[in-house]
C-alpha angles and dihedrals in degrees: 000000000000116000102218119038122201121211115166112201126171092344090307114113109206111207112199129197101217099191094064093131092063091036103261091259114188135235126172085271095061090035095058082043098056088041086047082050101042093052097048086050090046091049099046114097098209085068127096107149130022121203120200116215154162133230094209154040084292144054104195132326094204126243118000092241080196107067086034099062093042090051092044099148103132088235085062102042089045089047088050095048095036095055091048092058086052108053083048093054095037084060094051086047098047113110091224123075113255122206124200115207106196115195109174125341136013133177158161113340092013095058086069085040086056090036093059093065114089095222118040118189119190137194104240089248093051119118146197136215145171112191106154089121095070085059088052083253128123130215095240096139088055095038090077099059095034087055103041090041130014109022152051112235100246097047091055086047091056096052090040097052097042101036092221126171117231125210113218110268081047087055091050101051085048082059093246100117121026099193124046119177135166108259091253093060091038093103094037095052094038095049082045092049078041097056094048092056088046097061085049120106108253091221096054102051089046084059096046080060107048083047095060097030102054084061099064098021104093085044096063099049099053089050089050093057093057092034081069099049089041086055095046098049094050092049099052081053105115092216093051091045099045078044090062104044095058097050080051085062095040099267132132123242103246093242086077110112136177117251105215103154105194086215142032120287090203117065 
């Protein structure tokens, strides 16, 4: 079955995720698929506005560490990356305004997929998370876009570092999500973000677009070139890589130590 699935309606293309039960984890495969999908979407006239979605209980659970460590040959893992980089980038560059409806979990590498869009709409119960510490990983991949667009330093500092899940009215005063709606006034407040957009003049929102995005533009890409050295280089680490695959067969990486305090931390 095809990963992403394209419906236009009513100069809308909805864009669907079709792997949301298993978390629509990504590999260099889906991800030339999505970019494949994103720029047909971007080229048809009959399009004006594209929304991003899942099928399931969840959007997109970021790369499948699986097929990536079996497939751990630098060139794969720097295609993959790469190729990532350049569908989010390809997003903040198209002319045309993408929105990101988030239902249920999010995480690593499809929370800067998320973050990309330039509307994200969440379910009320949705959430966000960035663990790669706890695989000895970084996001480095995500930080750029979080950086440049969604978030202050020392706030994505604090949800990298702690890996910490947040739930969605957290995400959107990080600046992560800007709608968050409880799942029976979801349709109604998406068609109603929708309509406005479509009153909008298409030029000027594709000019909206090249403003903003000319001034991040050359910095992103820059970051995303040593977000895929930093990756790689973490990945080829015998202790990251011996760490996730043990967390792949239910293990746990052996950094991992118990916090028992013998006082009070709070006086």
């Amino acid at each position: 079955m095809a990963f992403v699935k394209t419906r236009i309606d009513s100069s809308l293309a909805l864009l669907t995720l079709t792997d949301g039960r298993e978390g629509n984890r990504l590999n260099l495969e889906r991800l030339e698929e999505l970019s494949s999908s994103m720029d047909a979407a971007f080229d048809d006239k009959n399009v004006r506005v594209v929304l991003l979605r899942s099928n399931g209980p969840a959007f997109c659970l970021g790369m499948d560490l699986e097929r990536l460590m079996a497939n751990q040959a630098e060139k794969h893992l720097e295609e993959a990356v790469s190729l990532y980089s350049s569908l989010l980038i390809g997003i903040i560059e198209a002319p045309k305004p993408v929105i990101a409806l988030v239902q249920g979990d999010v995480k690593a590498g499809g929370v800067g997929l998320a973050a990309a869009c330039d509307i994200v709409v969440t379910a009320d119960d949705a959430s966000f998370e960035l663990p790669e510490v706890f695989l000895g990983l970084i996001p480095a991949n995500v930080l750029p876009f979080l950086l440049l667009l969604r978030m202050t330093p020392s706030k994505a500092r604090y949800v990298t570092l702690t890996g910490k899940k947040l739930q969605a009215e957290e995400a959107r005063l990080c600046g992560l999500a800007d709608e968050v709606f409880p799942r029976q006034d979801l349709e109604k407040e998406l068609k109603s973000i929708i309509k406005r957009l479509m009153r909008a003049s298409p030029q000027a929102l594709a000019r909206i677009k090249r403003f903003t995005g000319e001034m991040i533009s050359e910095m992103l890409r820059k970051k995303c070139g040593e977000a895929r050295k930093e990756l790689i280089e973490l990945v080829n680490d015998e202790k990251v890589a011996a760490a996730i695959k043990s967390f792949l067969n239910g293990g746990t990486p052996p950094w991992f130590v118990k916090f028992r305090p013998e006082k009070s931390l709070v006086e």
